[in-house]
N, C-alpha and C positions, 0 to 999 in steps of 0.2 A: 185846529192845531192843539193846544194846549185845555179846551175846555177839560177832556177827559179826565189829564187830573187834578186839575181845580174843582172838580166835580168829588172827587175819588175823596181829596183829604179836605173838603167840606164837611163831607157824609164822617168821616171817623173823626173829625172834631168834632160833630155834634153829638155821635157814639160818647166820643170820650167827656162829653162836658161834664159829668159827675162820679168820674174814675179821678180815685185816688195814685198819683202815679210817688214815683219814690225823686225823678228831675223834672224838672222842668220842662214842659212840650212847647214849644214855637208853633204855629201852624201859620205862613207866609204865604202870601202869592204875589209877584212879579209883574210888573206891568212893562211893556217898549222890550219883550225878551227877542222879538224880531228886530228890533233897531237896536241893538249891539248889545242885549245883557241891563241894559237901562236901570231898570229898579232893583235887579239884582247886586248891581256894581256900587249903583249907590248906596243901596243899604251894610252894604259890606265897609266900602271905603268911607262911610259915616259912624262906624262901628271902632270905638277905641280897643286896642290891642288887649287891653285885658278881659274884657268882652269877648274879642273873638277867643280868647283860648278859655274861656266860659263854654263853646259851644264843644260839645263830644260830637257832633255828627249832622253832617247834613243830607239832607234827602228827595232825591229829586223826582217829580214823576211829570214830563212834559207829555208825551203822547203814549194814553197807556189801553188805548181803545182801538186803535186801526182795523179796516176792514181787513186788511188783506195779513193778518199780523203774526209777528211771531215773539217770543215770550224771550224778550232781552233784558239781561240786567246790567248794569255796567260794570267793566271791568277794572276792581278795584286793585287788585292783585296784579296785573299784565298776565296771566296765567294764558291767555291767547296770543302774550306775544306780539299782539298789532298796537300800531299807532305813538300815541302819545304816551304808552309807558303807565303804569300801574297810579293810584291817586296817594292823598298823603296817607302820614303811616295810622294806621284804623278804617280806611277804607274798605280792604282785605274783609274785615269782618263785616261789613254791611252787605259786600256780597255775597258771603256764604250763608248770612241767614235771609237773603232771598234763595238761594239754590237749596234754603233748609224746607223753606218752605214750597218750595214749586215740589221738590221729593219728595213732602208729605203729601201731598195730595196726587201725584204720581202725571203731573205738566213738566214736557221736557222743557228745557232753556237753552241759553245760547248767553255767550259772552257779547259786548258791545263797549267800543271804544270811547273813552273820554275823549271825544273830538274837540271839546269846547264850544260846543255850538249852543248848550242848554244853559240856563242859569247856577248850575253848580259850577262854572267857569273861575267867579269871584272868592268861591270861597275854598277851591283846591286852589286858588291863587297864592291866599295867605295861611294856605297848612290845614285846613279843616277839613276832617274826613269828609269823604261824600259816596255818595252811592244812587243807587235807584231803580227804576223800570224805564225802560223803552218797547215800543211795538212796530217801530219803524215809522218812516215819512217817505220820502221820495226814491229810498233804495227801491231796488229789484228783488223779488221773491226770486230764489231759487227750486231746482226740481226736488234737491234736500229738504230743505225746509217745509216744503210741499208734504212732502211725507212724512214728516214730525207734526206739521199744525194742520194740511189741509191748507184753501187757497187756492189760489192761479201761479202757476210760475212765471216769470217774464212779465207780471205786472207790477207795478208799484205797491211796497204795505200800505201809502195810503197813497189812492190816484185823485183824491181831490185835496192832499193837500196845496194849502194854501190856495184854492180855488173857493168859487163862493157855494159849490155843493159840499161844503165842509162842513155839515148838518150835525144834529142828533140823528138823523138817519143813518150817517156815515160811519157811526160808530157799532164796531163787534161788542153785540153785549157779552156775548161768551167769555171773548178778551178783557173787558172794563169790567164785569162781576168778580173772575179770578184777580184780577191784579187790585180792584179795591179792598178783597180782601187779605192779600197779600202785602199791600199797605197798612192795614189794619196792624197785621201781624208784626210787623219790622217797626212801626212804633208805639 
């Protein structure tokens, strides 16, 4: 499920452990995000108010490897219109500079709903921009999307998630190279 990008922004913290940056960089990772948001919540609702409004942006990458995948950011803006409506105000930009970056290197994208299902749940709770990747989990490939990334259609982006073939085999390195570095990039 989520190794991909625990993996992704391991590797660019250890890039960045001797980059000078101009803020402050956090690099988190979440533990019990399948039993309800668990470490994400906690660390949020353990986080004093002037702390959180310390934080300019959060960044989420739960599954950014699917085999079956397709190149989602989330939609910070509502600019698709679906679901739960656009995230707090700064989110907008976190998605445009994933859609800056999938343009530069010429991967098309696709917008993806703030469902609340990932660990950015807590902190578009209390007003913190958020943003991210996704590559899909138990949705359905369409015959669209088939013809932007390649795939199967009518299968799962990932058919073993949350199964125990949910390897390092499972994973598109195609998918987790571009979006590692696409993480790189966004922070």
């Amino acid at each position: 499920d989520n190794g991909s990008g625990s993996a992704a922004i391991l590797e660019v913290a250890e890039q960045m452990y001797r980059t000078k940056t101009r803020n402050n960089v956090r690099f988190a990772w979440w533990g019990a995000e399948e039993s309800g948001l668990v470490g994400s919540t906690y660390y949020v609702d353990n986080l004093p108010v002037e702390n959180q409004a310390e934080i300019a942006q959060y960044l989420n990458f739960d599954m950014i490897g699917s085999p079956n995948h397709v190149f989602f950011i989330y939609d910070g803006d509502d600019s698709d219109g679906v679901g739960a409506g656009p995230g707090p105000e700064g989110s907008a930009e976190i998605e445009r500079t994933f859609e800056e970056y999938y343009e530069m290197i010429g991967e098309p994208y696709k917008g993806t709903d703030f469902s609340g299902r990932s660990d950015y749940g807590p902190f578009i709770a209390v007003g913190i921009p958020s943003g991210g990747l996704f590559t899909g989990a138990e949705g359905i490939k369409t015959v669209e999307e088939v013809a932007l990334w390649g795939g199967t259609a009518g299968d799962q982006y990932d058919p073993c998630y949350h199964l125990a073939c949910d390897t390092y085999d499972n994973i598109n390195l195609h998918a987790f190279d571009v979006n590692t570095d696409a993480v790189a990039y966004a922070v």
